[in-house]
C-alpha positions as CSV (number, residue, x, y, z in Angstrom):
1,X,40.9,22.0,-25.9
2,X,40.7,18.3,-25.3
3,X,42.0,16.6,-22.2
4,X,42.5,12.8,-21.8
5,X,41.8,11.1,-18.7
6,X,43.5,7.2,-18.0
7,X,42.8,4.9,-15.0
8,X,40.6,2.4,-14.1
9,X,36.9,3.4,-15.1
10,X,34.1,2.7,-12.9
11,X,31.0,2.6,-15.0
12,X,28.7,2.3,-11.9
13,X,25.7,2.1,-14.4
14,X,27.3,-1.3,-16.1
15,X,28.7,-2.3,-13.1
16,X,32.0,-3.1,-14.5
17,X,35.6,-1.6,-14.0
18,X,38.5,-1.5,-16.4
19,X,41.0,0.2,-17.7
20,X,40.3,2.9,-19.9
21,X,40.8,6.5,-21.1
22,X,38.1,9.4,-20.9
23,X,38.4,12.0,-23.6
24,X,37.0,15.2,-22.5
25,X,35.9,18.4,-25.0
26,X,33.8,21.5,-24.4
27,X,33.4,20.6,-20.7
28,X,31.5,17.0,-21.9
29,X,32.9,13.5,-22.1
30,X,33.8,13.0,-25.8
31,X,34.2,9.5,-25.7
32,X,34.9,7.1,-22.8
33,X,37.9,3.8,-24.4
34,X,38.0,0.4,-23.3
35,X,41.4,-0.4,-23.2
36,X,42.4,-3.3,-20.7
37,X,41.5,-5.0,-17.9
38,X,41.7,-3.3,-14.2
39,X,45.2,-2.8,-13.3
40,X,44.5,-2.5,-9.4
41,X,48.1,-0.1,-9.1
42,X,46.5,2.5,-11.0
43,X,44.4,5.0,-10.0
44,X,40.3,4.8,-10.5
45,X,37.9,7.4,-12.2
46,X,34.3,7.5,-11.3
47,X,31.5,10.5,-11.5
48,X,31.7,12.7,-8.1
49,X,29.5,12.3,-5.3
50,X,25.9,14.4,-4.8
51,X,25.0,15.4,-1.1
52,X,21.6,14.4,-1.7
53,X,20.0,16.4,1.1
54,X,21.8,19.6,2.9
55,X,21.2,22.7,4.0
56,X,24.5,24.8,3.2
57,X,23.5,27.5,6.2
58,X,24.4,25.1,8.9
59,X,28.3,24.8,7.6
60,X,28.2,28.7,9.1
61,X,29.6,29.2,5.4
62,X,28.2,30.9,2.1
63,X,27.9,28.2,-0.8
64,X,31.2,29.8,-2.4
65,X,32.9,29.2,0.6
66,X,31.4,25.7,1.6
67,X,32.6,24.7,-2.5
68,X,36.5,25.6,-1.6
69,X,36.1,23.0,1.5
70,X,33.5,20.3,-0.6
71,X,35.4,19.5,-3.8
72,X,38.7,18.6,-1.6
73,X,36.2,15.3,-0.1
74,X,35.2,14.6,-4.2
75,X,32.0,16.5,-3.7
76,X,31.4,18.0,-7.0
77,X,27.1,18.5,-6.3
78,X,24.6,19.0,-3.7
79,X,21.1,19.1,-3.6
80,X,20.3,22.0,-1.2
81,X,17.5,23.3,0.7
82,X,18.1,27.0,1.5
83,X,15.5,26.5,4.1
84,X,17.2,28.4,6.6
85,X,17.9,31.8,5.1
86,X,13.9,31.7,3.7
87,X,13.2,31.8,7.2
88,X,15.5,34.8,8.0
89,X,15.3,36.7,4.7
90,X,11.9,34.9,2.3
91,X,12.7,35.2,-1.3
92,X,15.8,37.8,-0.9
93,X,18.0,35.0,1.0
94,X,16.9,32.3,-1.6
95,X,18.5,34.6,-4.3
96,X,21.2,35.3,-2.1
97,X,22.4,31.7,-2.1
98,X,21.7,31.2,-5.4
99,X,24.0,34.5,-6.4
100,X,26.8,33.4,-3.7
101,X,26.6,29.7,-5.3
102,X,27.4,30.6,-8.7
103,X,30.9,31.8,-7.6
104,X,31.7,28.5,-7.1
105,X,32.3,25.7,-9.7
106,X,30.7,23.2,-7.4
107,X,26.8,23.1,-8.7
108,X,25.0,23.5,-6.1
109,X,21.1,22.9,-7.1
110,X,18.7,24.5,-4.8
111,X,14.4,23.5,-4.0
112,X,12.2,26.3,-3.2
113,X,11.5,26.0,0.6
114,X,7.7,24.5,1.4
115,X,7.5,25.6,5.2
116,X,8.6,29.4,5.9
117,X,7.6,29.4,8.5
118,X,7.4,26.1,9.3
119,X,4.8,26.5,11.6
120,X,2.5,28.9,12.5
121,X,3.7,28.6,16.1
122,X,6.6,30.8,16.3
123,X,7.9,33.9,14.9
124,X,10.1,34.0,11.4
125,X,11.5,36.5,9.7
126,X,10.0,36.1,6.2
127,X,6.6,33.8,5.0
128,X,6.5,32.0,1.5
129,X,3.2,31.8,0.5
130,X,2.1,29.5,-2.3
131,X,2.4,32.4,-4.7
132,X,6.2,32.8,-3.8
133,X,6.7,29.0,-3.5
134,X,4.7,28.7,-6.9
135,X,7.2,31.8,-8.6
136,X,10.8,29.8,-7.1
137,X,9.1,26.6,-8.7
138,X,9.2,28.0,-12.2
139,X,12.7,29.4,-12.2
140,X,15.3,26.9,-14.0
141,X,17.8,27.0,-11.1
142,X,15.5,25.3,-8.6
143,X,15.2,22.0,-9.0
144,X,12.3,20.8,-6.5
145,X,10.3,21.7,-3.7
146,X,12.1,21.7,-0.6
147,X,11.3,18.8,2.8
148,X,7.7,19.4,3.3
149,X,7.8,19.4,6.7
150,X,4.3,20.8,7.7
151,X,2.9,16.9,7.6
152,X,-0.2,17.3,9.7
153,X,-1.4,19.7,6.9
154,X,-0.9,17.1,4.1
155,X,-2.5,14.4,5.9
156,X,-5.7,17.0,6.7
157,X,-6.1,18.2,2.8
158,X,-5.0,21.9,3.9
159,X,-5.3,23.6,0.4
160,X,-2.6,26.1,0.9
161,X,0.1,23.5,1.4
162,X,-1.2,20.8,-0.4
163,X,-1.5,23.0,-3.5
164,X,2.6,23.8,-3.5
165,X,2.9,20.1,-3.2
166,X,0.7,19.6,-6.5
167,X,2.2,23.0,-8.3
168,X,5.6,21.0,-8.4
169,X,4.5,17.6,-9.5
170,X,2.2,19.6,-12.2
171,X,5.3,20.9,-13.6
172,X,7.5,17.5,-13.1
173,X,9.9,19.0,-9.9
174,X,10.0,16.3,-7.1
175,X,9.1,17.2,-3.8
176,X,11.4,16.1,-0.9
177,X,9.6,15.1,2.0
178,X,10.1,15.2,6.5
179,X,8.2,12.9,8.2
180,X,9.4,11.4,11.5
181,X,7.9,8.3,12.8
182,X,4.7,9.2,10.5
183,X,3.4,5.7,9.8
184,X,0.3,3.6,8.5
185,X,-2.7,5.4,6.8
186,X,-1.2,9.0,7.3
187,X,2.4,7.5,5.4
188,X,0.4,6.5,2.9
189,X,-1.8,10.1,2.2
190,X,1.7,11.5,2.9
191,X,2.9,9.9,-0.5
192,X,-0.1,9.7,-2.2
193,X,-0.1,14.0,-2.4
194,X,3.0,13.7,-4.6
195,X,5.7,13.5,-1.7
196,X,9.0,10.9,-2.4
197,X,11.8,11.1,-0.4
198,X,12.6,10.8,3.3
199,X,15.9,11.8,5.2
200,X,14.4,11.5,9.0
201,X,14.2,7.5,9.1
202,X,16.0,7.0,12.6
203,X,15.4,2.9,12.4
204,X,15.1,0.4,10.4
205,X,11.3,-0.5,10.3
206,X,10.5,3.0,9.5
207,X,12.9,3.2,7.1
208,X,11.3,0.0,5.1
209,X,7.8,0.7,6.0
210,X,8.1,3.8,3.8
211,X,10.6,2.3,1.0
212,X,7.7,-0.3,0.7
213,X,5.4,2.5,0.1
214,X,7.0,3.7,-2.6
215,X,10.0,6.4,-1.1
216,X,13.0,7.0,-1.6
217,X,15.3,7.0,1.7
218,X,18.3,9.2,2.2
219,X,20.5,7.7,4.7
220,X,21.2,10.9,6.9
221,X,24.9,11.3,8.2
222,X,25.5,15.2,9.6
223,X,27.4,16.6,12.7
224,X,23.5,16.6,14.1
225,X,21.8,13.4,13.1
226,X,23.5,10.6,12.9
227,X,21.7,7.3,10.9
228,X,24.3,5.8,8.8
229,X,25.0,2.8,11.3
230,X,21.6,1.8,11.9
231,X,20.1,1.7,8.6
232,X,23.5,1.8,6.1
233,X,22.3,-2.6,5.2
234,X,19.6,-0.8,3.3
235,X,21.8,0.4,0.7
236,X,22.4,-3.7,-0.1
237,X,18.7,-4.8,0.3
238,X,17.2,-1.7,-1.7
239,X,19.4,-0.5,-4.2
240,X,18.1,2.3,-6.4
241,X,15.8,3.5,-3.4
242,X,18.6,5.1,-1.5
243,X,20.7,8.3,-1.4
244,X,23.2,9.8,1.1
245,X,22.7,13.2,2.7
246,X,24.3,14.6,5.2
247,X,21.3,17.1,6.2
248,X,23.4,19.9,8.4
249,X,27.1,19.6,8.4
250,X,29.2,22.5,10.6
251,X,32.6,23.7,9.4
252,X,35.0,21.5,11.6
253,X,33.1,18.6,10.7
254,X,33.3,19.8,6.9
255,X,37.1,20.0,7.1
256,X,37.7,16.4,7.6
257,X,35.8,15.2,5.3
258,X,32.1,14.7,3.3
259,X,30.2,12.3,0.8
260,X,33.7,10.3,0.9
261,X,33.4,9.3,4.2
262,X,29.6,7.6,3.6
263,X,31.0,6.1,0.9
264,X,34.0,4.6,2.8
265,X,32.6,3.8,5.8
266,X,29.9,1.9,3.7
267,X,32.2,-0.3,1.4
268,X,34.6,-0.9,5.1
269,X,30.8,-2.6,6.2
270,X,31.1,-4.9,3.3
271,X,28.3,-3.5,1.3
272,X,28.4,-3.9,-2.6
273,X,30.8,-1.0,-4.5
274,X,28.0,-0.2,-6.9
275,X,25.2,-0.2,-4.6
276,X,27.5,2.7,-2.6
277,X,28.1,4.5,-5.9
278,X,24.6,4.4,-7.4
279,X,23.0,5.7,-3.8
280,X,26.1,8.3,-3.7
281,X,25.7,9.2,-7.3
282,X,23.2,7.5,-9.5
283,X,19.8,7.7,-7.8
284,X,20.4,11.5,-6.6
285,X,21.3,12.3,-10.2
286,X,18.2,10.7,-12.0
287,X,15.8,11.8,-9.3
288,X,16.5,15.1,-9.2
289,X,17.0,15.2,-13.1
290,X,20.6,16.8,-12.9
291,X,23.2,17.7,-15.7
292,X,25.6,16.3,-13.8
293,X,27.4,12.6,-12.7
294,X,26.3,10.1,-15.0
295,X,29.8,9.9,-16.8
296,X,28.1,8.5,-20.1
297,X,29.4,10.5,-23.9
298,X,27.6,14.0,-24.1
299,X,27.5,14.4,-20.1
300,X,29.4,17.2,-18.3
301,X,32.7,15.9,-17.3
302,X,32.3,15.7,-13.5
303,X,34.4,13.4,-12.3
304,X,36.9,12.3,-9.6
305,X,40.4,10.0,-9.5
306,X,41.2,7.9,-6.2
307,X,43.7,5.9,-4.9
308,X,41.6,3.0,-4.6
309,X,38.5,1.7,-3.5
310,X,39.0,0.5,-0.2
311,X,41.1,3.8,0.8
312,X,39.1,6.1,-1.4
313,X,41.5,9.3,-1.0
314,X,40.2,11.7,-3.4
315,X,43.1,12.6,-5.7
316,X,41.7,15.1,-7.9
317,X,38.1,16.5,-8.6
318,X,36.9,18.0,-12.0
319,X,33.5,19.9,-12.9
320,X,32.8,21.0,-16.2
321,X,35.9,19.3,-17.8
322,X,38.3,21.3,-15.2
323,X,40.0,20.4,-12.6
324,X,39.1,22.3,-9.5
325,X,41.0,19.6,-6.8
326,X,44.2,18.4,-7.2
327,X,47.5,17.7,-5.2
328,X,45.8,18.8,-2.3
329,X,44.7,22.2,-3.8
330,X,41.7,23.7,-4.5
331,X,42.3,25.5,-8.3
332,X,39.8,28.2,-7.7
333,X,39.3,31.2,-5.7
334,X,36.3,32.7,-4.1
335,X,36.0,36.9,-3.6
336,X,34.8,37.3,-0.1
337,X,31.3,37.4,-0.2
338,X,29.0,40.8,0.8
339,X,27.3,40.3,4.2
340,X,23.3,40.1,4.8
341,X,21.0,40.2,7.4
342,X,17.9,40.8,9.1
343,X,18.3,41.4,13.0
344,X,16.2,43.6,14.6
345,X,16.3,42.4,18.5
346,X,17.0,44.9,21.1
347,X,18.8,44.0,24.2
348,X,17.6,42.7,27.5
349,X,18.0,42.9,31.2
350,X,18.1,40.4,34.1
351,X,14.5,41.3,35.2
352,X,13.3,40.2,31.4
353,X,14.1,36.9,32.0
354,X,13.5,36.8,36.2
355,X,10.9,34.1,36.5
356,X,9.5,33.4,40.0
357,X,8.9,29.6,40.4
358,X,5.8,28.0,43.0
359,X,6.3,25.2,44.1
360,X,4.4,22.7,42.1
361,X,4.8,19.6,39.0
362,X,6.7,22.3,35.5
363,X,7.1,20.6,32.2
364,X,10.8,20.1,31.2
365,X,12.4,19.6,27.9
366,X,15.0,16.2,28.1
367,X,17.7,16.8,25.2
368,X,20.7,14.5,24.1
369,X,24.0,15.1,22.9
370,X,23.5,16.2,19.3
371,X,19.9,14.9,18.9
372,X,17.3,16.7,17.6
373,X,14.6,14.9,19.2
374,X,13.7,15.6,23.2
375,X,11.8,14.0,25.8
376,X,9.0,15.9,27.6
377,X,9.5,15.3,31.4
378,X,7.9,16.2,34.7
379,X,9.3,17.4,37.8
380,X,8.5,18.5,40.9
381,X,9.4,21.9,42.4
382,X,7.9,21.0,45.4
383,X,11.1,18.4,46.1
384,X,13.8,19.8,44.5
385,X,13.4,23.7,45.0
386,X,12.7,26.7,43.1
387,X,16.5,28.7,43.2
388,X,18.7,28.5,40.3
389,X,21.8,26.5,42.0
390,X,19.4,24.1,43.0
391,X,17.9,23.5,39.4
392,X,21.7,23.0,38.1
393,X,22.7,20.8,40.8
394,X,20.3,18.0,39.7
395,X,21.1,19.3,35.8
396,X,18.3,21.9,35.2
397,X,19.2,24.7,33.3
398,X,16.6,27.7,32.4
399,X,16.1,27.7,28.7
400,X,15.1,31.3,27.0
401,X,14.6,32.1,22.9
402,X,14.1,35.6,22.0
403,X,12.4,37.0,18.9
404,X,15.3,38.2,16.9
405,X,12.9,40.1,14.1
406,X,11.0,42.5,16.6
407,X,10.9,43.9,20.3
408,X,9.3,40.8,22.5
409,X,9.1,39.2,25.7
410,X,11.3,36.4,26.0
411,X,9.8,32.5,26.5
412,X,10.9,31.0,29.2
413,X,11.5,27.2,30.0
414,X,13.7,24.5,31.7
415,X,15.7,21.7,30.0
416,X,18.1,19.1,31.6
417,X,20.7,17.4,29.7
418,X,23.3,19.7,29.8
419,X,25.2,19.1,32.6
420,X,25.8,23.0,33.0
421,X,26.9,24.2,36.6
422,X,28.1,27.5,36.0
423,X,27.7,29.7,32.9
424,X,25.7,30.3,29.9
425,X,25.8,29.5,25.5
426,X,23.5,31.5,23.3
427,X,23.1,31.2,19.6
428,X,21.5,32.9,16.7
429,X,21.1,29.3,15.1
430,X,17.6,28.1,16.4
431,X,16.2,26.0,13.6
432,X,13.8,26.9,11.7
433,X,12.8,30.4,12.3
434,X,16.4,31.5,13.7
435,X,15.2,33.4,16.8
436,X,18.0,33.7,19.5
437,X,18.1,30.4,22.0
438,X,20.2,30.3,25.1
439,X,20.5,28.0,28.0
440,X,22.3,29.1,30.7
441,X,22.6,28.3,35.2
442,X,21.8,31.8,36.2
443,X,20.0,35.1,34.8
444,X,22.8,37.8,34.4
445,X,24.9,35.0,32.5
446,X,21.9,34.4,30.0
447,X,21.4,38.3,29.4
448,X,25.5,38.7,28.6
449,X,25.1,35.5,26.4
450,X,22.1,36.9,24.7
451,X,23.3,40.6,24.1
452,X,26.9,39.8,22.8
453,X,24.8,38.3,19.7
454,X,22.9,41.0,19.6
455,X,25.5,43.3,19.5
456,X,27.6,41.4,16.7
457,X,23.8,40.7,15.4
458,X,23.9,37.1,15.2
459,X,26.7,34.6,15.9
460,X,27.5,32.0,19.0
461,X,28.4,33.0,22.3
462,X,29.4,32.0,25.9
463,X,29.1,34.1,29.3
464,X,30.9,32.2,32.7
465,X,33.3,33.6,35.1
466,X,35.8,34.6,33.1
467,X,33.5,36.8,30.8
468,X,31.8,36.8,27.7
469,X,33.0,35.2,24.0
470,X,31.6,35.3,20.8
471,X,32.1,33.8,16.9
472,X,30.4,36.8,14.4
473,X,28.0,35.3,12.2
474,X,27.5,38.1,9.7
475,X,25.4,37.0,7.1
476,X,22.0,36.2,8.4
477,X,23.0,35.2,12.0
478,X,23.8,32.0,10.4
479,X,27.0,32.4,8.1
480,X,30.2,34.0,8.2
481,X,32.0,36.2,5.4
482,X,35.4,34.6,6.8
483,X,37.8,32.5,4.9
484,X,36.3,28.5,6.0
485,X,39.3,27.6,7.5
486,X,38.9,30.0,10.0
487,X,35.0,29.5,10.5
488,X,36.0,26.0,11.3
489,X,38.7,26.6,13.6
490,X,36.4,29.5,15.3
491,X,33.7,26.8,15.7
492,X,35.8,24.6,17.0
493,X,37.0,26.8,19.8
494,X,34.3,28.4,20.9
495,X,32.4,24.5,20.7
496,X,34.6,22.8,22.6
497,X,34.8,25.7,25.6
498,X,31.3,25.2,25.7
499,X,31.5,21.7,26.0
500,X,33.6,22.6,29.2
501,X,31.1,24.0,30.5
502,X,28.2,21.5,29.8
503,X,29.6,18.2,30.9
504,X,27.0,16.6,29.3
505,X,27.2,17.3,25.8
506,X,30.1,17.1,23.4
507,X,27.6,19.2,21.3
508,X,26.2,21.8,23.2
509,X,25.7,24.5,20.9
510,X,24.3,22.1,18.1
511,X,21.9,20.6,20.3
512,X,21.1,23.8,21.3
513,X,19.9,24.8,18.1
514,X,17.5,22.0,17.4
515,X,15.8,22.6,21.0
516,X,13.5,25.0,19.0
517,X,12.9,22.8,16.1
518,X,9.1,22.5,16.9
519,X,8.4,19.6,14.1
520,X,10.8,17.5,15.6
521,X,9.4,15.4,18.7
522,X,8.8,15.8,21.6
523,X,8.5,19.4,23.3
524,X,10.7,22.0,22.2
525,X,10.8,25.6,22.8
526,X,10.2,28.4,20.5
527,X,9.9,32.6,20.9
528,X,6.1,32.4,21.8
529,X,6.6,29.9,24.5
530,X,7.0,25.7,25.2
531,X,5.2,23.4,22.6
532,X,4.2,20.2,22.5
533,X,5.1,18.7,19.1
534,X,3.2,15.4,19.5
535,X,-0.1,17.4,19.8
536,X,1.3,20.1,17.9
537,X,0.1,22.9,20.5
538,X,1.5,25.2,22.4
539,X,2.1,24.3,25.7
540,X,2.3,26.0,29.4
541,X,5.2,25.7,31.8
542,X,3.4,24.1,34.5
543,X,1.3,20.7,34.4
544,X,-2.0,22.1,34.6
545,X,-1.5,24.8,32.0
């Protein structure tokens, strides 16, 4: 059946707008009429906006679910690493999301993850080896290799990695790269193995130093990391060498909005309309050679109508010639999706975690409110004691992650920057291998933290005086099988009575989860004990270890 389409056409290509009609056939644009000039009190049709870079897992939903929430913001495609589930279930979570995603209008293209693990340093659930990464590659539905985080082994020639890396250009898949800070000769072997995009530019002069060399930057906006105002005048100065992402979005975040919100927040900061579109649309679209957003005769009819373009309210949202958003509902359903997991941790007791502290100079871990780097500080037990209250009155908490695929001693460290004087948070969420992390004032609070996850077998949790909560996380202690309305207002509870309790951080159990990110600088924490990411070693607790 064909469908006609009138407004104000932005061809973002042409860099024009007028008024026009869009005929629409077969799911594909027929044929796309001039037929005035803009008539600015009419609505404006444009292609919908990519995510350029995300991994679904940290909106605590399934794909199916996170579509019901993403079309609503215009969102009609994201590029999606389903990095996180390879690291909790290897090839069986990949086809997972890939299975979940298909319920769902909104195409979601996934990369084959590079790094499962992604180092050799802590304890995943699954490994892709090159053989696995190789068989992903050469399926259709995935699109590209996946951030290749494991730098250090590209720089050094390390076969095994640098082979996946050449597998994918061999067979014309980009590769998506993660390299923070990574500058000068080593940037430049970096992209010289076949590696072109970059979403962990934090400044500026990184940001240019590599779009000099050749990549292409995604401007990173998530509920973690937060770039947009410091390098957003790049869209202006390089256009065509910049996408939006927003990396890791949670559910609460999700509700209020997506892609839409880059885009308006970038034309409100006076950069160029079609600059914003092509970085939101455009250069996502040709890099990652998708069948989807161009809005040119014979291309799928995915589209959006807004208000305007200084408001940008998303009116209505089609995919495939249907509308799937409009009048502020979602036209599709989504079944409830089958639950999967791999948890295997056993619970502890107080004297697992008991740690008797000597006087003497410890290593500490200095986070910030929902950053994923840390500072590596040094402290004296000698001056400020060795007992637990005395720790959380000058904001030291004991950190502890525990191997959630087998039976394990726990690691053990300290952290300041959460402000916590009295109870304990715990998560099943520790990027990338997923072990559980909790950071807590006192030892029987940690151990109730810990076990209610391991009870519900993965999820978020808090243990203080008045007992011990929890949000279930059912499918791979990272996603819940819930409607997404009620995984964001879960997460939004639970978050913000944690934030209660750490008076320092807005983001507790966010920042949390990066604390055992051990390729992000400086010293994190994962379940085989403290490691220092600038040498990339593990590390012991005190100075001279």
């Amino acid at each position: 059946m064909r469908k006609n389409i009138f407004g104000n056409i932005i061809d973002i290509q042409k860099r024009r707008i007028y008024y026009g009609k869009i005929e629409i056939e077969n799911s594909r644009i027929e044929a796309i009429n001039f037929l005035g000039e803009e008539d600015r009190d009419l609505n404006y049709i444009l292609p919908g906006l990519i995510d350029s870079h995300i991994h679904i897992e940290s909106s605590m939903l399934p794909p199916g679910s996170f579509g019901l929430l993403a079309v609503k913001h215009g969102t009609v495609a994201c590029v999606s690493d389903p990095h996180e589930i390879a690291n909790v279930l290897g090839i069986k979570g990949v086809d997972y999301m890939v299975g979940e995603a298909k319920k769902s209008p909104l195409k979601i293209y996934f990369g084959a993850p590079s790094c499962v693990p992604a180092t050799d340093f802590e304890t995943s659930g699954a490994k892709l080896d090159y053989n696995d990464v190789k068989a992903l590659l050469e399926r259709d539905e995935i699109k590209y290799l996946s951030e290749m985080m494991n730098f250090p082994a590209i720089i050094n020639n390390v076969d095994s990695v640098v082979g996946k890396v050449k597998f994918a250009r061999g067979i014309n898949k980009p590769v998506d790269g993660h390299a923070p800070g990574l500058e000068g000769d080593d940037l430049e072997k970096y992209i010289a193995a076949g590696i072109s995009t970059d979403h962990e530019c934090s400044d500026l002069e990184e940001a240019e130093e590599k779009i000099n060399a050749g990549m292409l930057i995604q401007i990173r906006e998530g509920s973690a990391a937060k770039n947009f105002n410091k390098l957003y005048r790049l869209i202006d100065k390089y256009p065509g060498m910049i996408m939006l992402c927003s990396d890791d979005l949670h559910p609460d975040d999700l509700m209020k909005g997506h892609m839409n919100l880059l885009v308006k927040r970038a034309i409100k900061n006076g950069m160029n309309l079609f600059n914003v579109l092509q970085a939101a649309i455009i250069t996502p679209a040709l890099h990652y050679n998708l069948d989807s957003c161009l809005m040119r005769k014979g291309d799928p009819a995915d589209l959006i109508v807004i208000d305007n373009i200084e408001e940008f309210n998303i009116m209505e949202t089609w995919i495939n010639g249907e509308v799937v958003f409009e009048n502020n509902k979602v036209k599709f359903s989504y079944s409830k999706p089958r639950p999967i997991n791999n948890f295997n941790a056993q619970k502890i007791k107080i004297s697992d975690i008991k740690l008797d502290l000597f006087p003497g100079k410890i290593k500490l871990i200095k986070a910030s409110d929902g950053d994923l780097y840390t500072v590596g500080q040094i402290v004296d037990l000698s001056l400020t004691g060795t007992d637990s209250e005395s720790l959380a009155s000058m904001d030291i908490n004991k950190i502890v992650v525990l191997n959630r695929y087998m039976k394990a001693k726990p690691a053990i460290g300290f952290i300041n920057g959460f402000g916590m004087t009295e109870g304990a948070i715990a998560s099943s969420i520790a990027h990338d291998s997923h072990n559980i992390i909790a950071v807590g004032t006192n030892d029987k609070y940690i151990v109730n933290a810990i076990n209610k996850l391991i009870d519900t077998k993965g999820g978020i949790s808090i243990s203080d005086i008045n007992g011990t909560k929890n949000m279930v996380l059912d499918i791979a202690g990272l996603m819940s099988s819930a409607n997404p309305e009620f995984v964001a207002e879960s997460y939004n509870r639970l978050n913000n009575e944690a934030s209660l309790l750490c008076g320092k951080m807005k983001a507790p159990f966010m920042t949390l989860a990066f604390m055992a990110l051990l390729v992000i600088p400086e010293i994190k924490i994962g379940d085989k004990g403290l490691f220092d990411v600038n040498n990339f070693m593990q590390t012991g607790l005190y100075l001279n270890q």
